[in-house]
PDB file of N, CA, C and O in Angstrom:
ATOM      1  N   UNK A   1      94.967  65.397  54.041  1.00  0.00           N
ATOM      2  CA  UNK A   1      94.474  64.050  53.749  1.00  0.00           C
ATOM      3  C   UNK A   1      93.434  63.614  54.782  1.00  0.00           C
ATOM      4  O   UNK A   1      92.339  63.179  54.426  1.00  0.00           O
ATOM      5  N   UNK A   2      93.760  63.726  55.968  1.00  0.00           N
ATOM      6  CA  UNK A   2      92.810  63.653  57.183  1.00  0.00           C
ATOM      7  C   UNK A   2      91.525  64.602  56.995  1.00  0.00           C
ATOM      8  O   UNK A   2      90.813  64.289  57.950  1.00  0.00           O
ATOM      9  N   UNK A   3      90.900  65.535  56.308  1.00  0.00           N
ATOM     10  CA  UNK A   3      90.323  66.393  56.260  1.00  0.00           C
ATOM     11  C   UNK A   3      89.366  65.510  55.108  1.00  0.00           C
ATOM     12  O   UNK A   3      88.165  65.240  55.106  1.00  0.00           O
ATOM     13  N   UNK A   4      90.483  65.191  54.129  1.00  0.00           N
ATOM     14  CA  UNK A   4      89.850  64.661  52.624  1.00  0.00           C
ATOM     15  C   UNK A   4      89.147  63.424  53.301  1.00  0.00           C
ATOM     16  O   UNK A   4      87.916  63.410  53.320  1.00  0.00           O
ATOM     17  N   UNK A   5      89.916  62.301  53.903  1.00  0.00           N
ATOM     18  CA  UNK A   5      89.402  61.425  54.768  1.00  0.00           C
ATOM     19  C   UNK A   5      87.941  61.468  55.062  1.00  0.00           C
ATOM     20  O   UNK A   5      87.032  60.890  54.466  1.00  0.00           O
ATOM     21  N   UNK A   6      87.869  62.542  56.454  1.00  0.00           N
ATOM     22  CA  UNK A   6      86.688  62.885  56.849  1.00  0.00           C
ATOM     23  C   UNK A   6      85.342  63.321  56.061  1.00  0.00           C
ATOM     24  O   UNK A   6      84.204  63.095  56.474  1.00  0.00           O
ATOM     25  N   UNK A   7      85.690  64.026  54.780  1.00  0.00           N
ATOM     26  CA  UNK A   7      84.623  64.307  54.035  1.00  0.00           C
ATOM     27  C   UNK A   7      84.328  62.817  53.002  1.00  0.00           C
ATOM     28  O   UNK A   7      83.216  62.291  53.035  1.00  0.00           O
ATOM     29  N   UNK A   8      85.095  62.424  52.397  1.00  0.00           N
ATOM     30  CA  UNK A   8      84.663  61.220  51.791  1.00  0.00           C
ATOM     31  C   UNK A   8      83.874  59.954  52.865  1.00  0.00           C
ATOM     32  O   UNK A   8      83.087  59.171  52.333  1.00  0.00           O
ATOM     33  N   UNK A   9      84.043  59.894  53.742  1.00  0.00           N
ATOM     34  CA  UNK A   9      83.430  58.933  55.379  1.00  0.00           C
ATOM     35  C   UNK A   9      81.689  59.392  55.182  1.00  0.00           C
ATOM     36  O   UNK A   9      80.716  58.652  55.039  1.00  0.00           O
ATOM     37  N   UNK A  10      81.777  61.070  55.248  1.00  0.00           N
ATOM     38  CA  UNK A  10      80.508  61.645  56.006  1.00  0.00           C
ATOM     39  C   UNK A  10      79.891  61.307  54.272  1.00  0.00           C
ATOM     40  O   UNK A  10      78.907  60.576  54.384  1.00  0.00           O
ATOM     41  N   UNK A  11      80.111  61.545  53.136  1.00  0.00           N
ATOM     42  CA  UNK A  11      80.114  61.144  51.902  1.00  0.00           C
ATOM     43  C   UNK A  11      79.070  60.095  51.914  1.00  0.00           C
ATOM     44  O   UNK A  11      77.848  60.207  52.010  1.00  0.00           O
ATOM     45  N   UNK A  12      80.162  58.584  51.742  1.00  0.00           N
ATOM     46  CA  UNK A  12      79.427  57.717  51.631  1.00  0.00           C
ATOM     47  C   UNK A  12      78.727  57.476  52.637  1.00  0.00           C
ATOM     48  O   UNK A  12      77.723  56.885  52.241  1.00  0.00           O
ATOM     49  N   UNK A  13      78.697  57.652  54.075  1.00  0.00           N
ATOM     50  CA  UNK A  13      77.536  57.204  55.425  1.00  0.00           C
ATOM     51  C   UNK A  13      76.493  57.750  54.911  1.00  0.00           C
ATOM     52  O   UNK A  13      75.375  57.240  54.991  1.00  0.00           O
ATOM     53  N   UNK A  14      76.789  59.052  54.215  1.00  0.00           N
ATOM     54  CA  UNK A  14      75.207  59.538  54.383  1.00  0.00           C
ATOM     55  C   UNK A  14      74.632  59.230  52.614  1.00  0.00           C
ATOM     56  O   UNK A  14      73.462  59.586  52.476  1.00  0.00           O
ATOM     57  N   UNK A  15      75.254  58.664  51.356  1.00  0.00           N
ATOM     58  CA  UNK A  15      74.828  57.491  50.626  1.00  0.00           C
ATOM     59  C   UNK A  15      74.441  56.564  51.132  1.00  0.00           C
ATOM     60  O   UNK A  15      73.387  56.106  50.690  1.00  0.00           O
ATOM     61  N   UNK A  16      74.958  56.022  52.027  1.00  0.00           N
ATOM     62  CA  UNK A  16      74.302  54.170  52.300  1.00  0.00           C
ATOM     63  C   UNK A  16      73.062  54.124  53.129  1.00  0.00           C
ATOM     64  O   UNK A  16      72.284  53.196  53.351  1.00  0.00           O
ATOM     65  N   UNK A  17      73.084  55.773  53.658  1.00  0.00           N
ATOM     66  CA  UNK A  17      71.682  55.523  54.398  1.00  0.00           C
ATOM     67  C   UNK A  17      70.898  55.977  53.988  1.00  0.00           C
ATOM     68  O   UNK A  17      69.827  55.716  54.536  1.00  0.00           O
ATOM     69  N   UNK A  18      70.866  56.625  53.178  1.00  0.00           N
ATOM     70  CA  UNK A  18      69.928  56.474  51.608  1.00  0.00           C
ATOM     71  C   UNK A  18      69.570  55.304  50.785  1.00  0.00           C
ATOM     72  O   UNK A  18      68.462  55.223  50.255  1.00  0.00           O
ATOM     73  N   UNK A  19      70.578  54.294  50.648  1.00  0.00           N
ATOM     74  CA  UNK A  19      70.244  53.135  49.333  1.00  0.00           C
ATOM     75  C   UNK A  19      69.831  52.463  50.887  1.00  0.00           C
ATOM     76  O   UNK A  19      69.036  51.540  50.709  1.00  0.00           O
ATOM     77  N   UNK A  20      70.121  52.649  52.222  1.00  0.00           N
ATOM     78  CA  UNK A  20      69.511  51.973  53.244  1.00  0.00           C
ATOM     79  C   UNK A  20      67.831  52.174  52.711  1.00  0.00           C
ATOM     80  O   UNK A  20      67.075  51.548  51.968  1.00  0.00           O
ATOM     81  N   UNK A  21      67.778  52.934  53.225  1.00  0.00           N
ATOM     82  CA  UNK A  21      66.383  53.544  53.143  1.00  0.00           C
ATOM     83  C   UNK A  21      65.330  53.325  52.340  1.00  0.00           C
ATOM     84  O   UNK A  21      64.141  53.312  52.657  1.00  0.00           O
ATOM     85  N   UNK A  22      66.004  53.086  50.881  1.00  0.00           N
ATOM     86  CA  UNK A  22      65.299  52.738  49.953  1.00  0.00           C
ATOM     87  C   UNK A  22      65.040  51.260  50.184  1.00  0.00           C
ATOM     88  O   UNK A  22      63.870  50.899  50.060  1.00  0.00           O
ATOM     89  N   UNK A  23      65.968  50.337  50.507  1.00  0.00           N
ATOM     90  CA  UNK A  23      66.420  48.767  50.031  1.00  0.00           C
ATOM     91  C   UNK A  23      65.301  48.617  51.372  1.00  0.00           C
ATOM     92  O   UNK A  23      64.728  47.528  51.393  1.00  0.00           O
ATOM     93  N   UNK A  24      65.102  49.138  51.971  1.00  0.00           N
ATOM     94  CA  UNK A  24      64.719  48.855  53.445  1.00  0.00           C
ATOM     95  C   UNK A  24      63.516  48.304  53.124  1.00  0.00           C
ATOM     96  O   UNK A  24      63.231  47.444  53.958  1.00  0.00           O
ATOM     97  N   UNK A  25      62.519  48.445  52.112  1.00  0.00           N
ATOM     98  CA  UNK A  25      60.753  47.729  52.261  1.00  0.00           C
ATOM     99  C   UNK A  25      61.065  46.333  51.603  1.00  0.00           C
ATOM    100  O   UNK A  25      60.509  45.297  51.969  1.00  0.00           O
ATOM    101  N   UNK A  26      61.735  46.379  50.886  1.00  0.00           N
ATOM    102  CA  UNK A  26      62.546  45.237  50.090  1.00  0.00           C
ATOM    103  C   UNK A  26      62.971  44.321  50.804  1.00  0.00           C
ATOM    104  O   UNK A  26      62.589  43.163  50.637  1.00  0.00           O
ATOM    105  N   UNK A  27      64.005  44.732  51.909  1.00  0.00           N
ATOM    106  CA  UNK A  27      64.969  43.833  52.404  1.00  0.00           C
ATOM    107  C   UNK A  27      63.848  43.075  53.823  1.00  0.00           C
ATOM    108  O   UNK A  27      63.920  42.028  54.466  1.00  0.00           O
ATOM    109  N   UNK A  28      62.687  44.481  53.824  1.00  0.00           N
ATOM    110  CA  UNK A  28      61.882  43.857  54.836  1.00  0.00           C
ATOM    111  C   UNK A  28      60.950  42.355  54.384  1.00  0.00           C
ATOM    112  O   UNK A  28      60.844  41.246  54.908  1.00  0.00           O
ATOM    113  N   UNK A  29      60.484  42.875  53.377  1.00  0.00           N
ATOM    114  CA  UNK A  29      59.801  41.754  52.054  1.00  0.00           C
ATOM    115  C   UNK A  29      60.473  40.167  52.531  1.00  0.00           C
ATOM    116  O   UNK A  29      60.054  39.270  53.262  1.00  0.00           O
ATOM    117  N   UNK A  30      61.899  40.379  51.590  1.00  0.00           N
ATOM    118  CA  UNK A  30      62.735  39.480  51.660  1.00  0.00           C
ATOM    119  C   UNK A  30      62.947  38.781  52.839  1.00  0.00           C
ATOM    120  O   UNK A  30      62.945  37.561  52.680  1.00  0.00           O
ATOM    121  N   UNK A  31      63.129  39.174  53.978  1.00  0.00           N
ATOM    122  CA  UNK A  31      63.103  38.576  55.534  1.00  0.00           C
ATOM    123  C   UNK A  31      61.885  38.064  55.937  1.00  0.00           C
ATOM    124  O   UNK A  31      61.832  37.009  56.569  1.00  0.00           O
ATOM    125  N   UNK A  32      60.776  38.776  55.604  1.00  0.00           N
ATOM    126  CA  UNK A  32      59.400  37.720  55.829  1.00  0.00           C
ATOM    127  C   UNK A  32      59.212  36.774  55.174  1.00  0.00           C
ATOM    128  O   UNK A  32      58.426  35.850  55.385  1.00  0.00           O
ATOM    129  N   UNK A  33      60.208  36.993  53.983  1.00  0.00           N
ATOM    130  CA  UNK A  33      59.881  35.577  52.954  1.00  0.00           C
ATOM    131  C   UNK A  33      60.661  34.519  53.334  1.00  0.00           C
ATOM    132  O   UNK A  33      60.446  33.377  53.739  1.00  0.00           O
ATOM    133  N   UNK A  34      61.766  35.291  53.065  1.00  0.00           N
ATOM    134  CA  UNK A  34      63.296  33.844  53.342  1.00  0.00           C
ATOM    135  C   UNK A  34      63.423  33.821  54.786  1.00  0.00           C
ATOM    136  O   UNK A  34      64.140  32.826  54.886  1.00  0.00           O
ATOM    137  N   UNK A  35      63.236  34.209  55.951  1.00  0.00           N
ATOM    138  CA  UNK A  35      63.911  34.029  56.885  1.00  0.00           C
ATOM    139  C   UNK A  35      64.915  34.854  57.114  1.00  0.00           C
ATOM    140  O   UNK A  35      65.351  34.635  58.244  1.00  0.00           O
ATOM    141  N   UNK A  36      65.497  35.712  56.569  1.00  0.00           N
ATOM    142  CA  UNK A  36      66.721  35.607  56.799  1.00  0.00           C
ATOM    143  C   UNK A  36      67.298  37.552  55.531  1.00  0.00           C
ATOM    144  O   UNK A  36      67.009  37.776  54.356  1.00  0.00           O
ATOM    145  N   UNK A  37      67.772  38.077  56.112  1.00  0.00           N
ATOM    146  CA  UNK A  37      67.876  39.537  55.404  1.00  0.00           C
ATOM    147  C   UNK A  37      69.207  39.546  54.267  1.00  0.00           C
ATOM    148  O   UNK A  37      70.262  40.160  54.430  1.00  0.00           O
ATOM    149  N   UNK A  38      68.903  38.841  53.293  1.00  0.00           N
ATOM    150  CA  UNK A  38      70.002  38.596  52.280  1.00  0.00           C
ATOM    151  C   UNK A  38      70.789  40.457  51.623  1.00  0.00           C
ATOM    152  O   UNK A  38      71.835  41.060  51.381  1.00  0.00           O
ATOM    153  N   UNK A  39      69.183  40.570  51.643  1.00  0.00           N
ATOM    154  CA  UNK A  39      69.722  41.964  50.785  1.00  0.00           C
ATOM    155  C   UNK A  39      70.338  43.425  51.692  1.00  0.00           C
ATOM    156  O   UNK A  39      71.111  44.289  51.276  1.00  0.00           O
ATOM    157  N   UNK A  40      69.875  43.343  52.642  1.00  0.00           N
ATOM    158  CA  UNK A  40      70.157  44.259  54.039  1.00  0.00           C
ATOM    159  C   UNK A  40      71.648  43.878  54.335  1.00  0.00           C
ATOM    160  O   UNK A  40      72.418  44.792  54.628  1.00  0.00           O
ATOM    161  N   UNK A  41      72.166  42.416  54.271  1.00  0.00           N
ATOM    162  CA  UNK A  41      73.656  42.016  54.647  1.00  0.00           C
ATOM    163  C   UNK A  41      74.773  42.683  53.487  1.00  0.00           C
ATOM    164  O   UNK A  41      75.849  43.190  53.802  1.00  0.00           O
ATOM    165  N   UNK A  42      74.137  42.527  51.785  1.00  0.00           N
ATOM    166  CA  UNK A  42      74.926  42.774  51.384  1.00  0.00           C
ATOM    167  C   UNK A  42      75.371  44.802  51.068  1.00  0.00           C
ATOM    168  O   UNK A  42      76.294  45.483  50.621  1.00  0.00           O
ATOM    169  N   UNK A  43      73.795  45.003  51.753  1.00  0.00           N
ATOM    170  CA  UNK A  43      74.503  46.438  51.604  1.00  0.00           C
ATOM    171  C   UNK A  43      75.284  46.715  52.843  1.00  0.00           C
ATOM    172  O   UNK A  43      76.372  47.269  52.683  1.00  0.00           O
ATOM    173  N   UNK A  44      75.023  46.512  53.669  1.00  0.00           N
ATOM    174  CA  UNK A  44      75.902  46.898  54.574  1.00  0.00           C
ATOM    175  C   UNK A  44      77.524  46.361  54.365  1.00  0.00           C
ATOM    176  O   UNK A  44      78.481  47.106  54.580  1.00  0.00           O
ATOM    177  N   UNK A  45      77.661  44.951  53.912  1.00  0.00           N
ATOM    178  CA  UNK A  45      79.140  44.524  53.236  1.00  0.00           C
ATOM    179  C   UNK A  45      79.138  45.219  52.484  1.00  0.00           C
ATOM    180  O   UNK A  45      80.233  45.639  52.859  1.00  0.00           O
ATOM    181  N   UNK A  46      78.912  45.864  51.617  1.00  0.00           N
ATOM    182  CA  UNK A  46      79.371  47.394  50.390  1.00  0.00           C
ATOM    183  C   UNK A  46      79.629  48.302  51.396  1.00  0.00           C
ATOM    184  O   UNK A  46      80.711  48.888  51.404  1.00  0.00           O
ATOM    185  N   UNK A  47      78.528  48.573  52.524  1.00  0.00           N
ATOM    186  CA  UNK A  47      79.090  49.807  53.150  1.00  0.00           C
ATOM    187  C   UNK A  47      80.237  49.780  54.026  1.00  0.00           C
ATOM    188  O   UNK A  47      80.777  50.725  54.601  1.00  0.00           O
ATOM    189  N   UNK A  48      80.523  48.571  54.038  1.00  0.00           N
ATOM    190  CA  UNK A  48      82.186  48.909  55.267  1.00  0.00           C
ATOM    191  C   UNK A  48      83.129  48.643  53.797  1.00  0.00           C
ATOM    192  O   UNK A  48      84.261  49.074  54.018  1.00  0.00           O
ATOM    193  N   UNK A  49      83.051  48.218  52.735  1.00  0.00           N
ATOM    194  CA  UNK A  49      83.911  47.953  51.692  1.00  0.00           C
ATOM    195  C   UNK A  49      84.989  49.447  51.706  1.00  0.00           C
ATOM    196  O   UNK A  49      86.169  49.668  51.980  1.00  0.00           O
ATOM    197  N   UNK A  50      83.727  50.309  51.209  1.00  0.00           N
ATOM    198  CA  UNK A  50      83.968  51.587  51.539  1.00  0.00           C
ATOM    199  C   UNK A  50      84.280  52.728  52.175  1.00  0.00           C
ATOM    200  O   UNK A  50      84.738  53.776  51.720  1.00  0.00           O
ATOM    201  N   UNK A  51      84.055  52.496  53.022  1.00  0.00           N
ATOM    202  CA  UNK A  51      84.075  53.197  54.473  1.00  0.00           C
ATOM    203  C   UNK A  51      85.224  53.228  55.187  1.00  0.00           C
ATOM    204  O   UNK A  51      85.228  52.231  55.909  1.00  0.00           O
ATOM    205  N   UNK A  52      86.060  53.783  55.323  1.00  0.00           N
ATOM    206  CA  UNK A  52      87.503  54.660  55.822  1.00  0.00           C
ATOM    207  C   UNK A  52      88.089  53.795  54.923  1.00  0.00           C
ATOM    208  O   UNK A  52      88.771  52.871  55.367  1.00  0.00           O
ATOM    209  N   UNK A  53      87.923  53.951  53.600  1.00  0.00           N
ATOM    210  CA  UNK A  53      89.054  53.464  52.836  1.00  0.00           C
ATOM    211  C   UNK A  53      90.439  54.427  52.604  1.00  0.00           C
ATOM    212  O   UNK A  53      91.193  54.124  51.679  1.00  0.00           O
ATOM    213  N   UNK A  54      90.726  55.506  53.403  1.00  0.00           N
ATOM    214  CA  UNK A  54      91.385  55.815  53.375  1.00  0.00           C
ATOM    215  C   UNK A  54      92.521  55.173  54.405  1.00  0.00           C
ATOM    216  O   UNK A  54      93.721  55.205  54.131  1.00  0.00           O
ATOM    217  N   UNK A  55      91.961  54.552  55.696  1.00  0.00           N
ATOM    218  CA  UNK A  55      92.904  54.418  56.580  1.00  0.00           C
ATOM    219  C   UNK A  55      94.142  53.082  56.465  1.00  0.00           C
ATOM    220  O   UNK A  55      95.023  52.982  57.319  1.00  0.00           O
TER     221      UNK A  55
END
């Protein structure tokens, strides 16, 4: 389970820093506009949603 753990972790980290990556000219957009990084907050709240959901 600890093994399964570890591969689902390295899994999604290395998804979110991908939809990071992408969201990133966007979320930059969005912060010069609003002030404020609406779309950058909520991926990262998806990414701990997820993230050692095993423990």
């Amino acid at each position: 389970m600890f093994i399964l753990k570890r591969v689902w972790n390295a899994f999604v980290y290395g998804v979110f820093n991908i939809i990071h990556l992408v969201v990133f000219p966007f979320a930059a957009i969005d912060y010069i506009i609003t002030g404020k990084s609406t779309i950058w907050d909520e991926c990262s709240k998806i990414q701990k949603e997820y993230y050692f959901q095993y423990d």
